[in-house]
C-alpha positions as CSV (number, residue, x, y, z in Angstrom):
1,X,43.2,54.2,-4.4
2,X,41.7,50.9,-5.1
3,X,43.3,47.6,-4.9
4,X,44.9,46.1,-7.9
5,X,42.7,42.7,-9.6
6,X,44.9,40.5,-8.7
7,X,45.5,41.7,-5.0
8,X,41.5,41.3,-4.8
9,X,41.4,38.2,-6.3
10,X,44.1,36.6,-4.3
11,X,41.9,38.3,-1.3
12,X,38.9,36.8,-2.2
13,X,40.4,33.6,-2.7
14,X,41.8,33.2,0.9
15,X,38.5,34.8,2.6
16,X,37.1,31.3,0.3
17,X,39.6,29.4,1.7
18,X,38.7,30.3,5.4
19,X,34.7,29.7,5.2
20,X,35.6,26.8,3.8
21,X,38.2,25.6,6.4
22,X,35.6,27.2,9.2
23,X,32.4,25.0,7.5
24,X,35.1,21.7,7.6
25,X,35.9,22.3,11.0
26,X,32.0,22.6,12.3
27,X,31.2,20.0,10.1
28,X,34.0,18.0,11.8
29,X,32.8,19.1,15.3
30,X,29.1,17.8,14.6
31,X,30.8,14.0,13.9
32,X,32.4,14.1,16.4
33,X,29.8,15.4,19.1
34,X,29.4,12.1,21.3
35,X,33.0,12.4,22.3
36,X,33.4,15.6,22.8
37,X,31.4,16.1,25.8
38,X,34.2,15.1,28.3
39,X,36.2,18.1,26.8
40,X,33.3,20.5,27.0
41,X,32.9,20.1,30.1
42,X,35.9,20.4,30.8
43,X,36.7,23.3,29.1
44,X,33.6,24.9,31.4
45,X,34.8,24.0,34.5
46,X,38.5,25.5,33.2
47,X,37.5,28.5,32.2
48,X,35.2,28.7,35.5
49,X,38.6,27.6,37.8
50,X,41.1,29.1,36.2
51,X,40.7,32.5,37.6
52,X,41.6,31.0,40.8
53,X,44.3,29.3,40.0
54,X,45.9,32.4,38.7
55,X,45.7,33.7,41.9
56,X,47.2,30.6,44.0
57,X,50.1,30.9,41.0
58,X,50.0,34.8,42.3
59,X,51.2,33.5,45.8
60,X,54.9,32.2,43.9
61,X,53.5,28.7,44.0
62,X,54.3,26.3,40.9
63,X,51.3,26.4,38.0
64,X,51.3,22.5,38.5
65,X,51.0,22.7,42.3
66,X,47.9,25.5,42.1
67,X,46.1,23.2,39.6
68,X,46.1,20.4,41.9
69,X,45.2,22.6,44.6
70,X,42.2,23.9,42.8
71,X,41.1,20.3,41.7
72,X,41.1,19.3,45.4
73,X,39.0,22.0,46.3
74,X,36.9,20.9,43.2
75,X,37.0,17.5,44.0
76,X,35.8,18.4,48.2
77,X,33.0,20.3,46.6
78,X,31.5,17.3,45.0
79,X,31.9,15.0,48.3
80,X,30.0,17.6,50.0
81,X,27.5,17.9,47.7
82,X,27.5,13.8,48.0
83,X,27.9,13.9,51.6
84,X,24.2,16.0,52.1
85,X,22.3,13.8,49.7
86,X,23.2,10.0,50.7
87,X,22.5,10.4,54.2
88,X,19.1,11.8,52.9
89,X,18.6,9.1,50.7
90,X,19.4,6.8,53.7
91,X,17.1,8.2,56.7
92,X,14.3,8.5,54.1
93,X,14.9,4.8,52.9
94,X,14.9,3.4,56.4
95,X,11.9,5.4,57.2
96,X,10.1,3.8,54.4
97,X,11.0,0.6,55.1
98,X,10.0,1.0,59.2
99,X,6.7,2.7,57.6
100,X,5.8,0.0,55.0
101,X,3.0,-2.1,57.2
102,X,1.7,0.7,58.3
103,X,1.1,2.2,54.4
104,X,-0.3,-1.6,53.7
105,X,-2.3,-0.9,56.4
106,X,-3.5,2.7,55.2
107,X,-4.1,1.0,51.5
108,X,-6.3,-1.8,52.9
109,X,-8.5,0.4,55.0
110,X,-8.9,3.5,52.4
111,X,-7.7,2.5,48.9
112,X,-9.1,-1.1,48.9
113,X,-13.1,0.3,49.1
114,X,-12.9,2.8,46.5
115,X,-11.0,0.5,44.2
116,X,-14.2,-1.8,45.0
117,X,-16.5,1.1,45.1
118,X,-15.7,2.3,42.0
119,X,-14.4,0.0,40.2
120,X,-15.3,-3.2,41.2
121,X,-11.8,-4.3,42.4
122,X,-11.3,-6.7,45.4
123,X,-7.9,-6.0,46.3
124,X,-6.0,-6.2,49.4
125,X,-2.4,-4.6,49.7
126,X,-0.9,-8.0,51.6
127,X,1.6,-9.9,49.7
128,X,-0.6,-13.0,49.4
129,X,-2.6,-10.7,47.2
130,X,-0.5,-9.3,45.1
131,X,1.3,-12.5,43.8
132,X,-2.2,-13.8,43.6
133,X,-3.0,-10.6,41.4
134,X,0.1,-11.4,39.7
135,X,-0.4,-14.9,38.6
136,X,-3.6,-13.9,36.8
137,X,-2.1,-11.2,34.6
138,X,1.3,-12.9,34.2
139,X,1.1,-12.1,30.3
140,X,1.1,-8.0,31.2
141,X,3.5,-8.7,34.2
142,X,6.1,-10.2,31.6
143,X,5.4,-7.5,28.7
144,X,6.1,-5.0,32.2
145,X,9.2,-7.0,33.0
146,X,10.6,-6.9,29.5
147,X,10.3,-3.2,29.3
148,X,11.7,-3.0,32.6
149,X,14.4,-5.2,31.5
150,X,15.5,-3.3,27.9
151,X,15.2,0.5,29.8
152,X,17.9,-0.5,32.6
153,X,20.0,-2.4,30.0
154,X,19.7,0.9,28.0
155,X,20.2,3.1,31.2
156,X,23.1,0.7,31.9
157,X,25.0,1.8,28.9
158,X,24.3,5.3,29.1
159,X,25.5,5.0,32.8
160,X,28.7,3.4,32.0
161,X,29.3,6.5,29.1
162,X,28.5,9.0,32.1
163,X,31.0,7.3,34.1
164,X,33.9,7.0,31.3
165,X,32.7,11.0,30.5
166,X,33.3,11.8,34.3
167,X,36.5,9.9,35.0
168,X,37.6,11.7,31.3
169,X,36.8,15.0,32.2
170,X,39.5,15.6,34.7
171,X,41.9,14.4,33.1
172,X,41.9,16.8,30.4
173,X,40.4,20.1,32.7
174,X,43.8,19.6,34.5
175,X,45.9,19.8,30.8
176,X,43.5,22.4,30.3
177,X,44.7,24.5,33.2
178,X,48.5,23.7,33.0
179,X,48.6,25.3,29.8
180,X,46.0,27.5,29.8
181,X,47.7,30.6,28.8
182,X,50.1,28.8,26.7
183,X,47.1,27.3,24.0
184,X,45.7,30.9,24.4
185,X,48.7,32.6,23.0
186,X,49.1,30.2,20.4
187,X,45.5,30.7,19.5
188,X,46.3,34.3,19.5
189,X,49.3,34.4,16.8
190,X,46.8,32.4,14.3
191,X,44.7,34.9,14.5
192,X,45.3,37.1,10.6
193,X,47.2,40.2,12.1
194,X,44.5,42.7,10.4
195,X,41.7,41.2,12.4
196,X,44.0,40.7,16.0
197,X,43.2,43.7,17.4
198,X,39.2,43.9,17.1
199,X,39.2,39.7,17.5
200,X,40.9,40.0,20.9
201,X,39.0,43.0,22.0
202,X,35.7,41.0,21.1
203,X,37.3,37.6,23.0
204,X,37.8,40.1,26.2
205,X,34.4,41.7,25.6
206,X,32.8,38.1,25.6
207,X,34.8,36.9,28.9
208,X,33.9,40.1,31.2
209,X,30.1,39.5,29.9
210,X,30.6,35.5,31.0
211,X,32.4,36.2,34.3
212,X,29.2,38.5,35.1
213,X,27.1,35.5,34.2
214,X,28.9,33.6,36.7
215,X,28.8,35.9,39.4
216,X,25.2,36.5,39.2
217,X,24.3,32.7,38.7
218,X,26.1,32.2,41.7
219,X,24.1,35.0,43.7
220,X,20.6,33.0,42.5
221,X,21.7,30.1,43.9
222,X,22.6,30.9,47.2
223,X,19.2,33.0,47.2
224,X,17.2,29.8,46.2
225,X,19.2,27.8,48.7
226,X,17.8,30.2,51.5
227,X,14.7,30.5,50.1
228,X,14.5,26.6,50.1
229,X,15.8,26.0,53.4
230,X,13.5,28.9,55.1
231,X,10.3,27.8,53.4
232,X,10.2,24.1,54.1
233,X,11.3,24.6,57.5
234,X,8.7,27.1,57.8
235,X,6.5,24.1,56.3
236,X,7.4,21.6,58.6
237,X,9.5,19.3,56.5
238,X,11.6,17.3,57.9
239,X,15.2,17.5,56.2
240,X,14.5,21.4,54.8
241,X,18.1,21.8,55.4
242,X,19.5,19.2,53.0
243,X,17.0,19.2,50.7
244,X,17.0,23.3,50.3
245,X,20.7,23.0,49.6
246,X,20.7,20.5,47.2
247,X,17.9,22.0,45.5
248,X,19.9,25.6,45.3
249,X,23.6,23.9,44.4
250,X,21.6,22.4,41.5
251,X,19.9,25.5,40.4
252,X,22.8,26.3,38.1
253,X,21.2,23.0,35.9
254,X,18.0,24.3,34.2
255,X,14.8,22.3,35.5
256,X,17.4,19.6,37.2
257,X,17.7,21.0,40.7
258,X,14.1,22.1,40.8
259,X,12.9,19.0,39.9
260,X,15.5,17.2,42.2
261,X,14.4,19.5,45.1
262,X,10.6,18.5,44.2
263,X,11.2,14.9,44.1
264,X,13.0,14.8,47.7
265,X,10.3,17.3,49.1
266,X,7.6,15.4,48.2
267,X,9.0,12.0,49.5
268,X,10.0,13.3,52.6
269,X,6.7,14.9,52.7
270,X,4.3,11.6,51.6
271,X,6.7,9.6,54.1
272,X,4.8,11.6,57.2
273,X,1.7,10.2,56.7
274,X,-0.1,13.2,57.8
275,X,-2.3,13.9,54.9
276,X,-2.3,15.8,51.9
277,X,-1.0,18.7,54.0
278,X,2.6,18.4,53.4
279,X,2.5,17.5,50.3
280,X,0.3,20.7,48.9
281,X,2.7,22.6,51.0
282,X,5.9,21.3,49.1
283,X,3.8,22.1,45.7
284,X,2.9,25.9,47.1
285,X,7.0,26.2,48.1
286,X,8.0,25.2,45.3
287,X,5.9,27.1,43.1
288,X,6.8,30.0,44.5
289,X,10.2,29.2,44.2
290,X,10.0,28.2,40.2
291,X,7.9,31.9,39.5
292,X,11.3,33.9,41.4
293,X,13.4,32.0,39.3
294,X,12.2,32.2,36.2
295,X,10.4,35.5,36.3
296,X,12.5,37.5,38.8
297,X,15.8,36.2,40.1
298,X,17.5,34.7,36.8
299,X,16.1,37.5,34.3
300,X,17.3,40.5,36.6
301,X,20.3,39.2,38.4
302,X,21.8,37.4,35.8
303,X,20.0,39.2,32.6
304,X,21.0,42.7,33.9
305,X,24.3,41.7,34.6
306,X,25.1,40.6,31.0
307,X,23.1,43.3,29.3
308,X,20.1,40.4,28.2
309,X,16.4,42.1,28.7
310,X,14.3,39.7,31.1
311,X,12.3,38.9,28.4
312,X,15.3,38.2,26.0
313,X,16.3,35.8,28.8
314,X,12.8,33.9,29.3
315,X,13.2,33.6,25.3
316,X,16.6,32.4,25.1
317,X,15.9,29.3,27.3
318,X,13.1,28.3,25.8
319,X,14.5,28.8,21.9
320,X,17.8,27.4,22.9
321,X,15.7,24.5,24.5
322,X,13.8,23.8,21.8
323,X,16.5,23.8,19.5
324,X,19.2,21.6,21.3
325,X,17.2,20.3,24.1
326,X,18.6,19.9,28.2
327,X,22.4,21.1,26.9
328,X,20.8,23.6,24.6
329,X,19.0,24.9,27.9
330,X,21.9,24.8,30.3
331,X,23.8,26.1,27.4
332,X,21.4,29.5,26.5
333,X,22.6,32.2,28.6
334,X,25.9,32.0,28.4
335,X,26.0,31.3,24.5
336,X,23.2,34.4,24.3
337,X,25.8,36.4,26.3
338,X,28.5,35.6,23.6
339,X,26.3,36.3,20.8
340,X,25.4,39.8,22.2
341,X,28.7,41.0,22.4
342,X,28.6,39.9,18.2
343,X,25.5,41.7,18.1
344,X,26.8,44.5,19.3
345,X,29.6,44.4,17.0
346,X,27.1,44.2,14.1
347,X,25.3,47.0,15.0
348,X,28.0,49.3,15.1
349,X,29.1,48.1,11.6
350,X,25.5,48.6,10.0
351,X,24.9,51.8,11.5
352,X,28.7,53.1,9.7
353,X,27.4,51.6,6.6
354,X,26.5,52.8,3.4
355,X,23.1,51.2,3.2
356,X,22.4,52.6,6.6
357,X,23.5,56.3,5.8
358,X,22.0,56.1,2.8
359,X,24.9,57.4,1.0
């Protein structure tokens, strides 16, 4: 029995009206993208927490107390995170500053003749020198200076957006996990009560295949941290311990911790003095440790887990890269996660088709 006109007119009508509110609503979402990061990341690190404050709630302890309780715990996690990198920072900065005349010393004696040698330079790494080399180029010191100049004012405002975005971002993850399952059931009776049951279903779908995301992220990065740790002690690096830490807590950032890790390496590494040695060894380690990640840790213990080939994973951070850049990156296996399970859905409504059956 087939639907009267007007019933599929009226139908039609509101299915109009919905695309159109949905196209409003991402339209509205793509003004307002440069303040809405505090809330996205927010709403990450809600999602990731919530689970356990469910379970301190579980214990008969008040909602408001387990959030707080969760945010310390949060909030500890980031001073030790701080807590292993300044004192790095610190040793290795006094360490260059006790090592400086004897790098001048090291520049003089081997840089100085193959500048001349080569180049015809006459240079001497003394500070005499170098204001003296100064005071003769003083037009491309000043063009140097001005660049200098407009990239930290630049950085400076970016760094004071970073800092409201960071002191934001609390705020609303804990109103985010106070009423967590309240804005969840409200989202749940908007929901048209045709569509409830396979919506939800799909919602439930999509947050098993993201908690198995998480779960195997976190099992990389405590693999990477070992790996790390064991392989530049193993290299005689001074500091493997910190800096293999850091470099595996970072992991979860595509490119960030690796190229944090490398950065550190290789300072603590050129701060030695002992030759290229060290230094090709922190290239060969972490190398190595770029190849397991890409190719072998992150495609089978985190593809696997949400159903993505290896392959589908490799291409899903580089397309999401290229499309949206470091968040589109960071973004690209969870968001290829969600999409799978719509995929899936897809699939299963072509296949029951017409067009498909051919009949």
């Amino acid at each position: 029995m087939t639907a009267p006109p007007d019933t599929r007119r009226s139908d039609l009508l509101q299915a109009s009206l919905w695309i159109a509110a949905g196209l409003a609503i991402l339209a509205l979402l793509y003004t307002l993208s440069p303040i809405l990061t505090p809330f996205l990341l927010a709403g990450i690190l809600a999602y990731i927490c919530n689970p356990a404050t469910d379970r301190i709630a579980g214990w008969g302890l008040p909602r408001l107390l387990a959030v707080v309780l969760v945010m310390l715990a949060l909030t500890a996690l980031a001073a030790c995170l701080i807590l292993i990198i300044l004192p790095l920072l610190y040793e290795e900065g006094a360490v260059l500053a006790a090592r400086t005349p004897e790098a001048l010393t090291l520049a003089n004696e081997k840089l100085s003749p193959w500048l001349r040698e080569h180049f015809g330079i006459r240079l001497r790494f003394d500070s005499a020198s170098l204001q003296k080399l100064a005071a003769g180029n003083w037009d491309t010191v000043q063009a140097i200076l001005e660049r200098i100049y407009l990239s930290l004012k630049i950085g400076g405002v970016a760094l004071v957006g970073l800092a409201i975005n960071l002191m934001l971002a609390p705020v609303v993850m804990f109103y985010l996990l106070l009423d967590w399952h309240g804005m969840l059931a409200r989202a749940s009776r908007i929901i048209p009560r045709p569509w409830h049951a396979k919506v939800t279903g799909v919602a439930q779908e999509i947050d098993g295949v993201l908690s198995q995301y998480l779960r195997g992220q976190l099992l990389v990065m405590a693999l990477l941290a070992a790996y790390y740790v064991a392989a530049l002690w193993l290299a005689g690096i001074p500091s493997a311990l910190s800096i293999g830490i850091v470099t595996g807590l970072l992991i979860f950032i595509p490119y960030l911790g690796f190229a944090t890790g490398l950065v550190l390496a290789l300072l603590v590494a050129a701060l030695q003095f002992a030759g290229w040695g060290p230094v090709v060894a922190v290239m060969i380690v972490y190398g190595i440790g770029q190849v397991l990640e890409s190719f072998l840790l992150t495609p089978f213990l985190v593809g696997e887990r949400i159903g993505l080939h290896p392959l589908a994973v490799i291409f899903a951070l580089m397309a999401f890269g290229q499309l949206f850049g470091f968040f589109g990156i960071l973004a690209a296996l969870p968001a290829s996660a969600a999409l799978l399970v719509g995929l899936r859905e897809v699939r299963v409504l072509y296949l029951a088709s017409r067009f498909y059956r051919g009949r």
